[in-house]
C-alpha positions as CSV (number, residue, x, y, z in Angstrom):
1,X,108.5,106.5,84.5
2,X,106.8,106.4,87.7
3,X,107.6,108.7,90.4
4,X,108.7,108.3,93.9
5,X,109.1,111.2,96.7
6,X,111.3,110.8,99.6
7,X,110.1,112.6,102.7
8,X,113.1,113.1,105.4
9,X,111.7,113.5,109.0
10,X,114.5,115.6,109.8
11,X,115.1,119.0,108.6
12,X,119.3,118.8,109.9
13,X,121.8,120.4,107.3
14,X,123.8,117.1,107.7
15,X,120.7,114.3,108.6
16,X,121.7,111.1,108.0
17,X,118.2,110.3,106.9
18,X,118.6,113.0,104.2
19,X,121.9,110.9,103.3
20,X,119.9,107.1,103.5
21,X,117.2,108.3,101.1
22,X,120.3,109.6,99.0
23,X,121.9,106.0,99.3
24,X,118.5,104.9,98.3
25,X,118.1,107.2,95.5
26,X,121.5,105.8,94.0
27,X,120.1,102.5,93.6
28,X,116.9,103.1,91.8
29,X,117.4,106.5,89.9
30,X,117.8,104.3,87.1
31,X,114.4,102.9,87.7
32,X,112.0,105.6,89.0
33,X,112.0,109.1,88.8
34,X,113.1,110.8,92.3
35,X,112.4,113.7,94.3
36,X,112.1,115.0,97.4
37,X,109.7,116.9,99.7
38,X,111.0,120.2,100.7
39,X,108.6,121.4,103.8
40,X,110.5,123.1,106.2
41,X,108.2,126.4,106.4
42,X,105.0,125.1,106.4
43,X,103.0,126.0,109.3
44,X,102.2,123.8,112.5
45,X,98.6,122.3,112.0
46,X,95.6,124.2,112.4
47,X,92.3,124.1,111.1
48,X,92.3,127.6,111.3
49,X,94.7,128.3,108.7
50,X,92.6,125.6,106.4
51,X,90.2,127.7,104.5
52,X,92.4,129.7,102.8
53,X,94.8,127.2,102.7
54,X,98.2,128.4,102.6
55,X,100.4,128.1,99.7
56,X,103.2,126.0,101.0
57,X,100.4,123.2,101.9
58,X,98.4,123.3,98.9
59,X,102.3,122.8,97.1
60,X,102.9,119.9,99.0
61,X,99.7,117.9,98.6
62,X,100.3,118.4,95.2
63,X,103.6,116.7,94.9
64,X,102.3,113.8,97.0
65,X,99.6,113.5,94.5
66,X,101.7,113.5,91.7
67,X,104.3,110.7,92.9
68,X,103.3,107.5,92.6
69,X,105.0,106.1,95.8
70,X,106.1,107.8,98.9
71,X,109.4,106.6,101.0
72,X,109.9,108.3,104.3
73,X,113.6,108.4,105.6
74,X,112.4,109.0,109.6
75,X,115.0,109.5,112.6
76,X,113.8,108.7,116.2
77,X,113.4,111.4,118.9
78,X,113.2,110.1,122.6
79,X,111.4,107.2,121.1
80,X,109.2,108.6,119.0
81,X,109.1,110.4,115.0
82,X,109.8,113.7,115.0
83,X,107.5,116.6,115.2
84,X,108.4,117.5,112.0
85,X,106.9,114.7,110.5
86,X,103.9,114.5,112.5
87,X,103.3,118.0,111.5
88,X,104.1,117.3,107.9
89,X,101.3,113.9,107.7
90,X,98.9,115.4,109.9
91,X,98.6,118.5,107.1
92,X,98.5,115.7,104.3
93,X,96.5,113.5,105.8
94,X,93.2,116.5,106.1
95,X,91.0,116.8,102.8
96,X,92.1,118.1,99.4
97,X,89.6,120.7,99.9
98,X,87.3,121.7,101.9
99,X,84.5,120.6,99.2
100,X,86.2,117.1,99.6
101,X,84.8,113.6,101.1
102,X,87.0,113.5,104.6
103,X,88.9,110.5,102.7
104,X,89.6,112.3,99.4
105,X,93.3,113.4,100.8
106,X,96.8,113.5,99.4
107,X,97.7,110.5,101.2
108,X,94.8,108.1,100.8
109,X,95.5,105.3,99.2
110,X,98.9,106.2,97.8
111,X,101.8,103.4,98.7
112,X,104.1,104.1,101.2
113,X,107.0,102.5,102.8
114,X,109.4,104.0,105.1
115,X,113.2,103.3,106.6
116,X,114.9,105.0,109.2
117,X,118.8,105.5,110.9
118,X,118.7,106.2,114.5
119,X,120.7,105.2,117.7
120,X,121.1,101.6,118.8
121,X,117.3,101.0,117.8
122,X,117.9,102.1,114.3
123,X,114.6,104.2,114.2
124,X,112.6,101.2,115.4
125,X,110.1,102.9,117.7
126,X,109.9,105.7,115.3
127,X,108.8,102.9,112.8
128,X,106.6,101.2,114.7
129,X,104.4,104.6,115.5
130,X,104.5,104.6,111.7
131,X,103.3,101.0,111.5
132,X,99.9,102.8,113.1
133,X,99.9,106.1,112.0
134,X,100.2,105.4,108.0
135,X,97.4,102.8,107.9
136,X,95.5,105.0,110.1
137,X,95.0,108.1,107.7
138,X,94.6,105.7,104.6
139,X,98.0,105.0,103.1
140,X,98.5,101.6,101.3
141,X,101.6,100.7,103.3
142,X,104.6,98.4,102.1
143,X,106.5,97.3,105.1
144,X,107.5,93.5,104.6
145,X,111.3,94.4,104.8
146,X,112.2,98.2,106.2
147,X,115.8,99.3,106.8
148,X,116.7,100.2,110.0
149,X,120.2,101.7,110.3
150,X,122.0,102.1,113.1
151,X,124.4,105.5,113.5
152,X,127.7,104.5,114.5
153,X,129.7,107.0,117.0
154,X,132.0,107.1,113.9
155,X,129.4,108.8,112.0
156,X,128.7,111.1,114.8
157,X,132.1,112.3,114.4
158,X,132.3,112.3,110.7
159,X,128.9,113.1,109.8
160,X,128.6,110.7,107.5
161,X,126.2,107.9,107.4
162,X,128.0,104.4,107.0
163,X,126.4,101.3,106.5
164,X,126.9,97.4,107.2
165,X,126.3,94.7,105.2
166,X,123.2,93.5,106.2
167,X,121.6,97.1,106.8
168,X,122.5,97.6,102.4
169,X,120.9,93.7,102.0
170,X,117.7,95.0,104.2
171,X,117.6,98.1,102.2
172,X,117.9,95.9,98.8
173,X,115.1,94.0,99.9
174,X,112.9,96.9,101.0
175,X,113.8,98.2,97.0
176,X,112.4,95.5,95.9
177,X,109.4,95.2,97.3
178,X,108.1,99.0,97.0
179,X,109.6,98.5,93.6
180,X,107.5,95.6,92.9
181,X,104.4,96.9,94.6
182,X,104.8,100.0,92.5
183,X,104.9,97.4,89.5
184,X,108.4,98.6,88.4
185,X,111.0,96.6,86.7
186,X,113.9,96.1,89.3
């Protein structure tokens, strides 16, 4: 069964990008194994702290190398992805090793596609830096049809992420196609 991590750009007890990769996760657990990047202590990148790499970095390019698609879940802060996340691909995106061609990484060539809930924009900014960033440092990026949710002041006050009908038929399409590109029976 092939294997797709989720990787939430925001590290909030409640996010409601934690709960649209759940939502996600619903409708393809039946397809794909799923699980998701914890990274919440690694360290903000240096090369400094590269050779010995720490622990909690080695850990998390190995579970990108192990999945066989990534889906990022990214909020939008004052326009832009969160530092988090930044921090998070920037680690990912430097060599397995030190011993290691500049292009042998945990994130080259490995498929990608990403969705987002945000204000009014519903992540798009954040999405379009990702547009750039994830071709940039080598990932085969699927981004025909990406979800972009907007939170309602109702879920401000509940906490909980709701969804319209054509954010869930954005999000079925999105499915498909990283489900398709992954070659995976939908």
């Amino acid at each position: 069964m092939k294997k797709i991590l989720f990787i939430v750009g925001s590290l909030r007890r409640h996010s409601f990008n934690a709960q649209l990769a759940g939502y996600v996760e619903d409708k393809i657990k039946d397809k794909v194994e799923v699980s998701y990047l914890q990274y919440r202590d690694i360290p903000y990148m240096n090369e400094d702290l590269e050779n010995p790499e720490p622990i909690d970095i080695r850990r998390i390019k190995k579970e990108v190398m192990e999945a066989d698609g990534v889906w990022i879940s990214t909020p939008e802060y004052n326009g832009f992805i969160p530092g988090v996340l930044k921090n998070l691909l920037d680690w990912l995106s430097r060599r397995i090793d030190l011993q290691a061609e500049w292009n042998q990484t945990a994130l080259a060539n490995k498929p990608v596609t990403y969705s987002g809930a945000a204000g009014k924009s519903g992540s798009a900014k954040a999405q379009a830096q990702l547009e750039v960033l994830l071709p940039f440092i080598l990932m085969d990026v699927v981004n025909k049809h990406t979800a972009k949710v907007q939170i309602k002041p109702e879920d401000h006050k509940t906490q909980i992420l709701t969804l319209n009908k054509e954010e869930e038929e954005m999000i079925d399409l999105q499915i498909n196609d990283f489900l398709s590109h992954l070659n995976v029976q939908n």
